[in-house]
C-alpha positions in Angstrom: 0.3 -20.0 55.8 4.2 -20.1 54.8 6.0 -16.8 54.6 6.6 -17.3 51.0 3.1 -17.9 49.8 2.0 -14.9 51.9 4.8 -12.8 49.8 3.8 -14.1 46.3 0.2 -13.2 47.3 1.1 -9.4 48.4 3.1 -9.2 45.2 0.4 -10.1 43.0 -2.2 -7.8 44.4 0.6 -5.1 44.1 1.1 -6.3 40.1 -2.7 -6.3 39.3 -3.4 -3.3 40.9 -0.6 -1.2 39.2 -1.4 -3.0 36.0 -5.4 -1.3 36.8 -4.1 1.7 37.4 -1.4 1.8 34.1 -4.7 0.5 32.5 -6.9 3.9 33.1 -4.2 5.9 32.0 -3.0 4.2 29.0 -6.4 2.6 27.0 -8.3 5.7 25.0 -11.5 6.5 26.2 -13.4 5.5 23.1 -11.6 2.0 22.9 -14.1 -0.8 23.0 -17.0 1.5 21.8 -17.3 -0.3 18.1 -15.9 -3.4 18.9 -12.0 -4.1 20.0 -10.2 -0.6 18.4 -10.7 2.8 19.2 -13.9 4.4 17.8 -12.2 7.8 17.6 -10.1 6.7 14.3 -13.3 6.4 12.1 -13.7 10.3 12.4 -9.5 10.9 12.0 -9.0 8.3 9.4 -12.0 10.2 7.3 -10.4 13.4 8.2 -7.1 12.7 6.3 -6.5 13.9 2.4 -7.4 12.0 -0.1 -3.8 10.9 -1.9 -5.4 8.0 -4.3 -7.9 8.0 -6.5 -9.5 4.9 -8.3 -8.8 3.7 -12.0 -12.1 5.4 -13.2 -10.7 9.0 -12.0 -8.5 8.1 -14.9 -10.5 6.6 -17.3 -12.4 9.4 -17.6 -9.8 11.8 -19.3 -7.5 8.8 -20.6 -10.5 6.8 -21.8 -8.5 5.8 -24.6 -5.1 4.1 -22.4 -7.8 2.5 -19.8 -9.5 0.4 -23.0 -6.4 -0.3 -24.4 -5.1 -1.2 -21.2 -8.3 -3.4 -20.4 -7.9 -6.4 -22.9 -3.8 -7.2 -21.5 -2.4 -8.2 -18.3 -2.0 -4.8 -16.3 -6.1 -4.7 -16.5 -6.2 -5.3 -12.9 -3.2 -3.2 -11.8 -4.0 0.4 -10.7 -2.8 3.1 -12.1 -1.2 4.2 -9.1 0.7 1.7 -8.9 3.5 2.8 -11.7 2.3 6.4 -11.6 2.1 7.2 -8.2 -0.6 9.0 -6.5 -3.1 10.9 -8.6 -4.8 13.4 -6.7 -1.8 16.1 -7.7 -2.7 15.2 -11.5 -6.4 15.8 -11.0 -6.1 19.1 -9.6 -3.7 20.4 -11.8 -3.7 18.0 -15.0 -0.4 19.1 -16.5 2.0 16.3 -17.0 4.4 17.3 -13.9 1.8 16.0 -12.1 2.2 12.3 -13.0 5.4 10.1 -12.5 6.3 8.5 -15.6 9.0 6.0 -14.8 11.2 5.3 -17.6 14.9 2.9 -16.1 14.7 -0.5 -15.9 14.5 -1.1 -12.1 11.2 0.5 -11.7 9.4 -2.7 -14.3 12.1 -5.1 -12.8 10.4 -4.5 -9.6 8.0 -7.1 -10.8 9.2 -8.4 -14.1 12.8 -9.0 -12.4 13.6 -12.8 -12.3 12.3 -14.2 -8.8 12.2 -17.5 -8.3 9.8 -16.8 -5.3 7.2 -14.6 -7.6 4.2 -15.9 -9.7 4.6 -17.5 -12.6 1.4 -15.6 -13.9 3.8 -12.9 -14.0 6.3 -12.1 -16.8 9.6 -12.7 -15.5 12.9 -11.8 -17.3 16.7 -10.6 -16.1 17.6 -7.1 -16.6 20.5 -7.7 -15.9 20.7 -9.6 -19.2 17.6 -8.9 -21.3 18.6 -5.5 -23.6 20.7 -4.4 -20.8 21.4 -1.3 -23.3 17.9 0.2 -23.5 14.9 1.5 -21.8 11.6 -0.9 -21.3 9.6 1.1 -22.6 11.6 1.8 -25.6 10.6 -1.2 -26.7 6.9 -2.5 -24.3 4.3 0.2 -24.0 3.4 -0.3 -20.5 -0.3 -0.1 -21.4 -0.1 -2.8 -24.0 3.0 -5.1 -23.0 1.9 -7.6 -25.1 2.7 -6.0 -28.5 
């Protein structure tokens, strides 16, 4: 057998067997368990705090904003979404504990003219479109289409 081949054989026993060895130290020990990710992240992904709750945690004090918002196009849009998380506001329900965004970027990060975006979705230019006032001093958020 030629020198060469001889070399490139040793070389690769010495690359698989470091790469079993690296192997042992590097893959968690309950990788594999449930399928190909590490079974140990079901127990620590339950263990973190709860940060979002659903639309009905809502509805169930603002009743009144979840029907009205129901029948326009944010029905399917959480909460969330434009008031951040709601887990502060549960636990204490004063109204520091909800973000109310009132300047124009925060709706032009979906209403802003993209040419890229849905169409489903209204589009205008803020850099044009009542450049002097405040969405919502003119669109409730909860019924934009009055």
């Amino acid at each position: 057998m030629p020198k060469h081949i001889l070399r490139l054989i040793i070389l690769f026993v010495i690359v698989i067997g470091l790469f079993l060895v690296a192997r042992q130290f590097l893959i968690p020990e309950s990788f594999g368990e449930y399928g190909h990710y590490r079974a140990n992240s079901i127990e620590e992904n339950a263990n973190h705090d709860i940060k979002y709750v659903d639309r009905a945690e809502c509805a169930e004090c603002h009743d009144d904003i979840a029907a009205l918002k129901q029948g326009g196009p944010h029905k399917n849009i959480n909460c969330q979404t434009c008031h951040g998380p709601g887990n502060l506001h549960i636990e204490d329900p004063t109204p520091e504990n909800i973000v109310k965004e009132t300047e124009r970027e925060f709706c032009g990060r979906c209403h802003n003219k993209n040419a890229a975006r849905a169409k489903l979705i209204k589009q205008i230019d803020i850099n044009e479109h009542n450049i002097e006032s405040k969405c919502i001093e003119c669109h409730n958020p909860h019924e934009p289409w009055n």
